[in-house]
C-alpha positions in Angstrom: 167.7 119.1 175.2 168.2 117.8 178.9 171.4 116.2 179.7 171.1 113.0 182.4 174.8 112.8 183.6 177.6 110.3 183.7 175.7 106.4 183.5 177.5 104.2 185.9 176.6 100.7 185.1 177.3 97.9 187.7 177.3 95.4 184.6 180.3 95.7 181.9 179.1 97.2 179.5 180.7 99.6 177.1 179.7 103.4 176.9 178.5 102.6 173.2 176.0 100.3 174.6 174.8 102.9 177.6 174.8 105.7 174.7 172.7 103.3 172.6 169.9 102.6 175.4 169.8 106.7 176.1 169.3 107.2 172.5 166.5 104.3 172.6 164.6 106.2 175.6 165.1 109.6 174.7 164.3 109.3 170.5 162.6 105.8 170.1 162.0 106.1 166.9 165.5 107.1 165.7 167.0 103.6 165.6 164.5 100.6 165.9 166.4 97.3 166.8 165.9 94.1 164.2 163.5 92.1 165.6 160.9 95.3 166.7 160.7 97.1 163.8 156.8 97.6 163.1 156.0 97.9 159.5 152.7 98.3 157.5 152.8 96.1 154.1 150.2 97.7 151.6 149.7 95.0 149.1 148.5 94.7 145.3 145.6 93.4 146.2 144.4 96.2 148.2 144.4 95.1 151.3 147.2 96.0 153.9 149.2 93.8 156.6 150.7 95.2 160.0 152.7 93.9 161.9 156.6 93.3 163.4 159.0 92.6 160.8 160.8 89.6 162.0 162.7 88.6 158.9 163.5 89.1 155.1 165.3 88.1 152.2 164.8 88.4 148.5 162.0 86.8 148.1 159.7 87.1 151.0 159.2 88.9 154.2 157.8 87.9 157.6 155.9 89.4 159.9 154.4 88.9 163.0 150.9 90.6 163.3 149.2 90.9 166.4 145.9 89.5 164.5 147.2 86.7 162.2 150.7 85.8 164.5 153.6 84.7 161.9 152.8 85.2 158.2 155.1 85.3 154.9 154.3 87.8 152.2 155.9 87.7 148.6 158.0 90.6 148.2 156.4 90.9 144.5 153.2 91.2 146.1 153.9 94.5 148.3 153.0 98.0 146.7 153.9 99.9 149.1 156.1 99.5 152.9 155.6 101.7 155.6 157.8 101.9 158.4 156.1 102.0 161.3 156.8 103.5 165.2 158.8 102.3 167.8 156.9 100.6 170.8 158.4 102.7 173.2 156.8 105.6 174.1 158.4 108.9 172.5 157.2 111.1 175.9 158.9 108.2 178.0 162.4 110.7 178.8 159.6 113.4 180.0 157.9 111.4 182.6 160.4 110.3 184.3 163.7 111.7 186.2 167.1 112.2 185.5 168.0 109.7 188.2 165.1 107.3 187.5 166.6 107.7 183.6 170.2 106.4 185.0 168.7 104.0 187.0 166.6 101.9 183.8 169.7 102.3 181.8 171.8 100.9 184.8 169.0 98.0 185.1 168.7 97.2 181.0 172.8 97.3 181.1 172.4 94.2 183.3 170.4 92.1 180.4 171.1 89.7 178.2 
């Protein structure tokens, strides 16, 4: 496991934030914010629906799918729910740098 040092952010952000975008680059896939989860929605029907889940309650979720853009889907009418990967790539803490790892959690601390 490497280790990347003490994060000094310019911004004010709290350690549990920096902690939380080093998790993100270093395990992507361990803890998908709302809003990017991708899922795969296998339906009775048959056929299948991918896409970003974007919202859900009892009744219905919504998606966003790169072919179709926004669509609702019956929560009766799902089989079977996949959760999918996280957009950023798994390999990204093995490309780059300690310091260039310090430096795009310094610059994402400075977000809104």
């Amino acid at each position: 496991m490497r280790t990347f040092g003490k994060v000094r952010s310019r911004a004010r952000t709290s350690s549990r934030a920096t902690s939380y975008l080093l998790a993100s680059i270093v395990d992507p896939n361990r803890d998908i914010a709302p809003g990017f989860e991708s899922v795969t929605l296998h339906l009775k029907n048959g056929t299948s629906v991918v896409g970003t889940l974007k919202s859900e309650d009892k009744t219905n979720i919504v998606i966003n799918s790169p072919e179709d853009g926004a669509m609702t889907i019956k929560v009766k009418d799902v089989a079977r729910r996949e959760r999918g990967l996280s957009g950023m790539p798994p390999e990204l803490s093995q490309v780059l740098s300690k310091q260039d790892i310090r430096h795009l959690i310094e610059f994402l601390a400075t977000l809104k």
